[in-house]
N, C-alpha and C positions, 0 to 999 in steps of 0.2 A: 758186423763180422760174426759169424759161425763160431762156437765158442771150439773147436775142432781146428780152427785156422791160426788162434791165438800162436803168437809167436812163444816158444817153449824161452823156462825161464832163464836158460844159461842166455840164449841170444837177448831176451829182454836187458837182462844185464850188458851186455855189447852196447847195445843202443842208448842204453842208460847212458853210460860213459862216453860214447861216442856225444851225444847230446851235449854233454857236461864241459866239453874240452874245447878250446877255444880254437883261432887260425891263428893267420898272421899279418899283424899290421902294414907289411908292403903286399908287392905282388909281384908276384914270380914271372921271366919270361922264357921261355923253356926253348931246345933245340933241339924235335923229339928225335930219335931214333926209330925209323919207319917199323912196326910190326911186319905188315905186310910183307917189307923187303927181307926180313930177317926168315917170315916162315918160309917165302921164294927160296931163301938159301940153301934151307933146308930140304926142301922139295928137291933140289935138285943136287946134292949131296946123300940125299938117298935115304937122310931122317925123316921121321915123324917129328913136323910142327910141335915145338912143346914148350909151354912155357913151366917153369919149374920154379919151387916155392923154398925160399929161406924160409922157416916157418921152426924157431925156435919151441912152441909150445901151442897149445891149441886146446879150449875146453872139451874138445871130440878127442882129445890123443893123451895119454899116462906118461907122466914123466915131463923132462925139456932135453933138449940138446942145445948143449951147453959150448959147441966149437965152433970156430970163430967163423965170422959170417962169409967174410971176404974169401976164407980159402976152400966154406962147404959153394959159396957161390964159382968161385975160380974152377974148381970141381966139375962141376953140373957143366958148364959153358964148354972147357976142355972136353968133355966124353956128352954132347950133342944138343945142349939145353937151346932154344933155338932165342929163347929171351928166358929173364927172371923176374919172379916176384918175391918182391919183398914187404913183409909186414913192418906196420909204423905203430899200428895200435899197440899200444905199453902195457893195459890192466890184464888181458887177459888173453893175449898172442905173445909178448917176450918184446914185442920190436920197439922201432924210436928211428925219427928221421935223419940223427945221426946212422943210424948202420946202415939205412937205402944210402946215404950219402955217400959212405965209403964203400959200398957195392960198387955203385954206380960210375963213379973212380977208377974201379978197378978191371973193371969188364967192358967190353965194346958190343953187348947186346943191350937191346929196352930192356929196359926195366921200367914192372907196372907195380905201382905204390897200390898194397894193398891195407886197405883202412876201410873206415863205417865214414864217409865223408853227408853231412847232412846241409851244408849250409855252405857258399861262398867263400867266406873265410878261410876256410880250411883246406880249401887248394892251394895255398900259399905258403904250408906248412914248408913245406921240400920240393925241390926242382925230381921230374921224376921222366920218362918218356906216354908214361900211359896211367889213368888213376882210376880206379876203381868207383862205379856208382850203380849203389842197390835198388833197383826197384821197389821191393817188397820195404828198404827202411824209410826210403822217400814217399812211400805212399801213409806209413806209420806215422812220419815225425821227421818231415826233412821239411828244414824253415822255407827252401827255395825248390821249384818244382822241380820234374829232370829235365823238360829241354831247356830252362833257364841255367840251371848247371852242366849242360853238357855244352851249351853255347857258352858259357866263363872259362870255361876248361880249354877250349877249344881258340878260345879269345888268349892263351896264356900257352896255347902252343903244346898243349896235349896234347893224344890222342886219348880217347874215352873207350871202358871197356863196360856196356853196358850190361849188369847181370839180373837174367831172370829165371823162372822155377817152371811158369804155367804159361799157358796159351795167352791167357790176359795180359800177362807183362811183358812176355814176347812185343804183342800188339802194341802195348802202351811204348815201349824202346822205341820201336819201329816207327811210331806215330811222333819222338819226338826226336825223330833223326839220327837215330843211333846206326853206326857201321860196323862197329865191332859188338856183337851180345853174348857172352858167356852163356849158357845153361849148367845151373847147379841142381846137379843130380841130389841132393840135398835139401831134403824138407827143410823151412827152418821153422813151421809148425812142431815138427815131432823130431828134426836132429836125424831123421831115419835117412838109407841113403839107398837111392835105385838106380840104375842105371838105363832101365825101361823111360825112367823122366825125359829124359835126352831124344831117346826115340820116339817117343811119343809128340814132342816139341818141336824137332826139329822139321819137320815137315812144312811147319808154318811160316818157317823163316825164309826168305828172298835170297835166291842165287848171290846179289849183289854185296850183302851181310858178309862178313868175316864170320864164320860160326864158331865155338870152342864150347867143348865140354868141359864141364868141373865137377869133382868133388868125385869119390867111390872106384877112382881106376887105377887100380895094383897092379896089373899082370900083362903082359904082353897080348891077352887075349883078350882083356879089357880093352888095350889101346885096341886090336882092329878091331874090335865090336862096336868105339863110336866112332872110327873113321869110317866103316861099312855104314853107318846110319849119316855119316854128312858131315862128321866134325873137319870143317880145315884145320884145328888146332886144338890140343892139349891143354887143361892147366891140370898139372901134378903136385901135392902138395907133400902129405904124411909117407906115402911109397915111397916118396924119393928119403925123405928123412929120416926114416924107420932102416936103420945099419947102416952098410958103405954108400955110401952118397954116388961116390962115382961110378961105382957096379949098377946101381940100382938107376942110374938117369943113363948109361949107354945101355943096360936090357931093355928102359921104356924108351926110349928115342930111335931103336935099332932093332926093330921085331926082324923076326926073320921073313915075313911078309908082308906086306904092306895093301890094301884092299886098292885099286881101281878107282880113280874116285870120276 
């Protein structure tokens, strides 16, 4: 690897601890709540598809937000959130499978568990509707490959949201069955964040894919900029949680135009 590729040190830290941290000795059987059907909803209520982020803290963001998860989640869901994510990872996001637990309780959207998940195990931590698996940590230092973890996951009644950056991991998702791929506009070489990443990627991806942007989109002119390039879906994370929670998820879920897709 390109010494220019090297994962920047906050995320090595992520992975570090992600590595370190064990699953759970049963196994989960889960009764997902369809994505698909939730962004349908949306579509036709007039929102932008968007999944939206409990996201107490973050090494990219100053500060925490400190209010209680259930009612910034209650929030987001009331004023257009079409699903939530919620973070699990403890060292250096805020989260813990208790508070997806109590989300997920309390709202009638998916919720996709968002964590650094490397190994089998660690699906079993919390029952969730959709889990998160990173390309770029799995190819790093993940014990089990991704189509062997997307097929455990999927074995336990997930759905899988597979995340990639480049054309290559695009491909490698795709190659190991992946229906749902995030694009993270989000180096995690350099933590730098573009939104060109998304359009530049998304052309590679199959009509058939669920496509969703992440990472870099603030502004209502953000959201149609990667619906105009293909995004069926949103994920919002710091925007949303940077002030009124609820202002800030009906301005990104309710632009005043919506592009053609």
């Amino acid at each position: 690897m390109d010494a220019s590729d090297e994962i920047a040190p906050d995320v090595r830290s992520i992975l570090s601890a992600a590595r370190d941290r064990g699953g759970a000795s049963g196994t989960v059987d889960v009764t997902a709540r369809s994505l698909s059907a939730a962004f349908d909803r949306a579509e036709r209520d007039g929102r932008v598809p968007t999944i939206t982020e409990v996201k107490p803290t973050s090494p990219t963001t100053e500060g925490r937000h400190d209010g209680d998860p259930v009612e910034l989640a209650t929030a987001m869901v009331e004023n257009g959130a079409a699903a939530l994510s919620v973070l699990t990872e403890p060292e250096h996001f805020g989260g813990s499978p208790e508070t997806l637990a109590r989300v997920r309780a309390a709202v009638d959207v998916p919720i996709l568990r968002k964590d650094f998940v490397l190994h089998e195990a660690q699906l079993d931590v919390v029952e969730a509707d959709l889990v998160l698996l990173i390309v770029r940590f799995l190819e790093e230092d993940g014990t089990d490959d991704l189509e062997d973890l997307i097929d455990a996951a999927r074995d336990r009644g997930f759905q899988v949201l597979v995340e990639a950056h480049a054309r290559s991991e695009v491909a490698a998702a795709v190659d190991a069955g992946a229906e749902i791929i995030g694009v993270n506009n989000r180096d995690l070489a350099k933590l730098d964040v573009d939104l060109e990443t998304f359009e530049s990627v998304a052309p590679a991806v199959d009509d058939d894919v669920t496509l969703i942007a992440e990472s870099g989109i603030e502004t209502p002119a953000d959201v149609q900029r990667m619906r105009a390039a293909g995004a069926d879906g949103l994920l919002i994370g710091s925007a949303i949680m940077d002030g009124d929670v609820a202002a800030n998820t009906q301005a990104l879920t309710t632009p005043t135009e919506t592009p053609n897709q």
